[in-house]
C-alpha positions as CSV (number, residue, x, y, z in Angstrom):
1,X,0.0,0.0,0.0
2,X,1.6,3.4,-0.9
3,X,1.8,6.3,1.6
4,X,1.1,4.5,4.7
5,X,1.5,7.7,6.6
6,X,-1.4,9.2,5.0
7,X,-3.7,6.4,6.8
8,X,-1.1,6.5,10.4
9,X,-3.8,7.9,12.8
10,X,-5.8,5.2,11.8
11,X,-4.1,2.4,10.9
12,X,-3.0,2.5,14.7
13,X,-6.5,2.0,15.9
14,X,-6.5,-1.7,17.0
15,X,-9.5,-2.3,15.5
16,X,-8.2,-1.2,12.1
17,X,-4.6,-1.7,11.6
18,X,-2.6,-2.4,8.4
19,X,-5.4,-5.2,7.5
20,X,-8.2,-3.0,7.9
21,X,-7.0,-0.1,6.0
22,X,-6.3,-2.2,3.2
23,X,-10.4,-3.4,3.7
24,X,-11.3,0.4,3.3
25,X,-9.1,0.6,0.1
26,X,-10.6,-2.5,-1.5
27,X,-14.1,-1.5,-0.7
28,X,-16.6,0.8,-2.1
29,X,-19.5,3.1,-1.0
30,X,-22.4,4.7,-3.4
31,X,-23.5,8.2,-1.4
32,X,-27.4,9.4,-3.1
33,X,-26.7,13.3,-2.9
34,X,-24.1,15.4,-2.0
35,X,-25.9,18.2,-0.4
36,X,-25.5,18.9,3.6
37,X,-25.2,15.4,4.4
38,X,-23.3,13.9,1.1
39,X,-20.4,16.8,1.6
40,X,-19.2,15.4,4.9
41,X,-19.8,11.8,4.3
42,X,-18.3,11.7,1.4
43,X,-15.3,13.9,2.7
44,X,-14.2,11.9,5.6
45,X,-15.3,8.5,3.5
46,X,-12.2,10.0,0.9
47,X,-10.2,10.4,3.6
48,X,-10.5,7.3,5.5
49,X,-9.4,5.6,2.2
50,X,-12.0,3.9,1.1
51,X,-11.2,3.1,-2.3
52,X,-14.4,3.7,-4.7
53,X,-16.7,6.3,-4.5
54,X,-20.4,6.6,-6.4
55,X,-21.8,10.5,-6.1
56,X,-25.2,10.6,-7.5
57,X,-26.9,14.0,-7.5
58,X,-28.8,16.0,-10.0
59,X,-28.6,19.4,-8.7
60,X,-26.0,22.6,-9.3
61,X,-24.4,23.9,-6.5
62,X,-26.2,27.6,-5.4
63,X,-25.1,30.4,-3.2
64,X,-27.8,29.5,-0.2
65,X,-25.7,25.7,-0.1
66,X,-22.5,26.8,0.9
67,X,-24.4,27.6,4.7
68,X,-23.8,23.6,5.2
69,X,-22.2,21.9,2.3
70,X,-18.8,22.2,3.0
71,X,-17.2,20.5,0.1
72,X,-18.0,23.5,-2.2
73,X,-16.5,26.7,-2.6
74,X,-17.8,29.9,-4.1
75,X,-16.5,29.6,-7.1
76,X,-18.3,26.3,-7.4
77,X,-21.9,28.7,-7.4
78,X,-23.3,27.1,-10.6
79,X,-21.2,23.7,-11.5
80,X,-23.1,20.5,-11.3
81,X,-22.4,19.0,-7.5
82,X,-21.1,16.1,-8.4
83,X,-18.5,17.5,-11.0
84,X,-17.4,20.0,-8.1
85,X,-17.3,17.4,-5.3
86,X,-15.3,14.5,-7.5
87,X,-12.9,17.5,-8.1
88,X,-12.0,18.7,-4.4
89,X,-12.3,14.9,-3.3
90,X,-10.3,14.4,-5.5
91,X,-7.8,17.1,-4.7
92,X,-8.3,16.0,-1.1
93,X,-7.2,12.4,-1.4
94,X,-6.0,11.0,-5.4
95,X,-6.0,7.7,-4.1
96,X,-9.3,7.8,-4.1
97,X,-11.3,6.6,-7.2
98,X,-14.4,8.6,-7.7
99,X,-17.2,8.5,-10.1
100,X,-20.1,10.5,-10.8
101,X,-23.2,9.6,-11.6
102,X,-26.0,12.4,-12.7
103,X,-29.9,11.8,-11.4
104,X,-32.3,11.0,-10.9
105,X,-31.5,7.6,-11.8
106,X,-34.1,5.1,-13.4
107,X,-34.8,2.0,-11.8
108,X,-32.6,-0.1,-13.3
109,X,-29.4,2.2,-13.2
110,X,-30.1,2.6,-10.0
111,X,-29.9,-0.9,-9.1
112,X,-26.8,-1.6,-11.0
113,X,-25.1,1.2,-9.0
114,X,-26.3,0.0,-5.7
115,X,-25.0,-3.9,-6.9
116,X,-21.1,-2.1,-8.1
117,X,-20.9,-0.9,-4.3
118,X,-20.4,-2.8,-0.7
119,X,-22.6,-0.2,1.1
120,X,-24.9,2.8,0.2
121,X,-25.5,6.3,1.8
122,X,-28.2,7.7,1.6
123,X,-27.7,11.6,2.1
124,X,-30.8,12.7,0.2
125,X,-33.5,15.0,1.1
126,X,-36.9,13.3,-0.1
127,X,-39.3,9.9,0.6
128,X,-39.6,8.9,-3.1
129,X,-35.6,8.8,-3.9
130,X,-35.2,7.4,0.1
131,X,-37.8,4.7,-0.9
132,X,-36.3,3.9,-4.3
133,X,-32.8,3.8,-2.9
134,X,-34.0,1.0,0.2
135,X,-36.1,-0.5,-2.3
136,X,-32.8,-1.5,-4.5
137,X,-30.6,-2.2,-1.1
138,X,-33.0,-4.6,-0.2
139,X,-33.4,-6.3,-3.6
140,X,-29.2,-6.5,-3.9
141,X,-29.1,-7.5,-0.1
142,X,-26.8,-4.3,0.5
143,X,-26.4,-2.1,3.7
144,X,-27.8,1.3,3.9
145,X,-26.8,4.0,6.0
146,X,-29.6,6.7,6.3
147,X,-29.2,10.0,7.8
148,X,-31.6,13.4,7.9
149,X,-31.2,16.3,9.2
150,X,-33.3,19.8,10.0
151,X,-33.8,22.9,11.9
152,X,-31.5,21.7,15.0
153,X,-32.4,17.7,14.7
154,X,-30.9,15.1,13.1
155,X,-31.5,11.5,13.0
156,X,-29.2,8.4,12.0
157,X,-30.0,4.7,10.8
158,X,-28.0,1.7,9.5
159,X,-30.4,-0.7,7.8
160,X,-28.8,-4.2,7.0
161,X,-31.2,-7.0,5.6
162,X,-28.3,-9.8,5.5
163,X,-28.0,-9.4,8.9
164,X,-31.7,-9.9,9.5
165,X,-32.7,-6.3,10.1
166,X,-35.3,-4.5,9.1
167,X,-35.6,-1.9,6.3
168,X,-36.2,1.7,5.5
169,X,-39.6,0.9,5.0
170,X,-40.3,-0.7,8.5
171,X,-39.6,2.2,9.9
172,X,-41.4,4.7,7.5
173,X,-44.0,2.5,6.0
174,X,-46.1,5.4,5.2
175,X,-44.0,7.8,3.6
176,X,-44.9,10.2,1.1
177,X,-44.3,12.9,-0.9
178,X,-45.0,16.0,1.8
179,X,-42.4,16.7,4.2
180,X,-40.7,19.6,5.9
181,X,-37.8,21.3,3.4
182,X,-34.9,23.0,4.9
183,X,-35.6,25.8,2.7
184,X,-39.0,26.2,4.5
185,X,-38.0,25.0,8.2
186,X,-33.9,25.9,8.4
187,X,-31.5,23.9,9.2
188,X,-28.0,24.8,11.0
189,X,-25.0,24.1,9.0
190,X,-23.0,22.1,11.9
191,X,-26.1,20.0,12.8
192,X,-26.4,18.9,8.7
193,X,-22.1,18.3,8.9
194,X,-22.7,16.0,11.9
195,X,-24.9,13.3,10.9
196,X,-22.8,13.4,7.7
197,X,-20.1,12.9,9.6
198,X,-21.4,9.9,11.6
199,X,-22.9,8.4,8.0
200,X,-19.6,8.2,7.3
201,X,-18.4,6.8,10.9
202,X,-21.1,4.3,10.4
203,X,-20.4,3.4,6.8
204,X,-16.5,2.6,7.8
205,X,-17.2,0.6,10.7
206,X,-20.0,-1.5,9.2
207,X,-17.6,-1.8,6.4
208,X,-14.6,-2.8,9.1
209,X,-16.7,-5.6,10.7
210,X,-16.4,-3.7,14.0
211,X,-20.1,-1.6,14.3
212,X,-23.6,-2.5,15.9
213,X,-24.9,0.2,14.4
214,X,-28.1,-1.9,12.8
215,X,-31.4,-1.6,13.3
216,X,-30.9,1.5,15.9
217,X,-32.5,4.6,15.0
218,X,-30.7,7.1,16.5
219,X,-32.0,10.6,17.1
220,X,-30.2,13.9,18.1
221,X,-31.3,17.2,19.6
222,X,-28.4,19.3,18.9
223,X,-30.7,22.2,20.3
224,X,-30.0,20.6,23.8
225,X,-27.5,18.3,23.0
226,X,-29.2,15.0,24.0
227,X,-29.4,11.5,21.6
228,X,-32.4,9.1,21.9
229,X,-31.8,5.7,20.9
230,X,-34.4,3.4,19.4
231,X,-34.7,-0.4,18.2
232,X,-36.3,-0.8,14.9
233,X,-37.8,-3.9,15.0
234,X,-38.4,-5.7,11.5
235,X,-42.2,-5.7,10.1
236,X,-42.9,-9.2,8.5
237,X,-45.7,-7.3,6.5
238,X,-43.7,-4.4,4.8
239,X,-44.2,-4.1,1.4
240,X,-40.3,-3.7,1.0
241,X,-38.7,-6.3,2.8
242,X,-41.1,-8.4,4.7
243,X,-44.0,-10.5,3.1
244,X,-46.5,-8.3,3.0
């Protein structure tokens, strides 16, 4: 492996080591959106080492993002996100392999991206793409790291069918098309950065073998700075994953 020093701070974690960084260079990750959330996952995933990373997004990068999407600059104002963000991850970490792909993605490339990866982010901001994106997980037996984020509460979730969790869907059975926008409700920029950043945490343990992340939901008031944690038990009736 070239420029071990890069990795030092982690590869002297026990539970990583020269083995495990070597794990996060052979592995890959697929992150849906690189707004709030997608900017620090995929950051600290480049940086970590993981190997391979899959940016889907469909939007351009405006003045009101760079509040909470720290991977941009201003002279990004305009460029496609994920032409911007390959570039400074890219600058960040050229070890790195990064691809871009531009959504919304049909069903079917969709599902080929999610089968290329080992895990999937989801760091976007709306039910239908959340539902598509745990629909395919589920089908390719993949885990899914969800996080969300607004006003001054965030929320966190590893989903992981293979190890006989539940799914997105358990959880949200009901979801729809109305829901609270940051543009409407606010969001503060540290707040989005965090659960971004522990998407990323999660995505590297489950990837490392060392997280018991799954089928937790856990939720954070950064207002007061207290964390809730809550089992999400599997529903043998969802439509997604169950035999409803």
């Amino acid at each position: 492996m070239n420029d071990l020093s890069r990795y030092s701070r982690q590869i002297v974690l026990r539970e990583i080591g020269v083995n495990g960084q070597q794990l996060l260079r052979d592995s890959s990750a697929l992150v849906i959106g690189v707004g709030g959330l997608g900017a620090a996952a995929s950051l600290y995933l480049a940086a970590a080492g993981i190997g391979r990373l899959l940016l889907c997004d469909r939007d351009r990068v405006e003045l009101s993002n760079l509040q909470r999407q720290v991977i941009y600059r201003q002279a990004d104002v305009g460029r496609a996100k994920i032409e911007a963000a390959a570039r400074h991850l890219a600058e960040l970490n050229p070890q790195c392999a990064v691809q871009t792909l531009a959504g919304p993605l049909a069903p079917q490339a969709l599902a080929q991206a999610v089968g290329e990866v080992d895990i999937v982010l989801d760091c976007s901001d709306n039910f239908p793409t959340r539902g598509a994106v745990n629909a395919a997980c589920v089908a390719a037996r993949k885990p899914l790291v969800s996080g969300a984020a607004i006003r001054f509460e965030g929320q966190l979730a590893v989903f992981d069918l293979a190890r006989g969790g539940a799914c997105y869907a358990c959880l949200y059975p009901q979801a729809g098309e109305a829901q609270e926008t940051c543009e409407e409700a606010g969001v503060l920029g540290p707040a989005v950065g965090v659960v971004g950043s522990l998407q990323a945490l999660a995505a590297i343990k489950h990837l490392l073998g060392i997280g018991r992340d799954a089928g937790k939901l856990q939720l954070w008031d950064a207002l007061h700075m207290r964390w809730r944690t809550l089992n999400i038990p599997r529903d043998p009736q969802c439509p997604v994953c169950g035999h409803g």
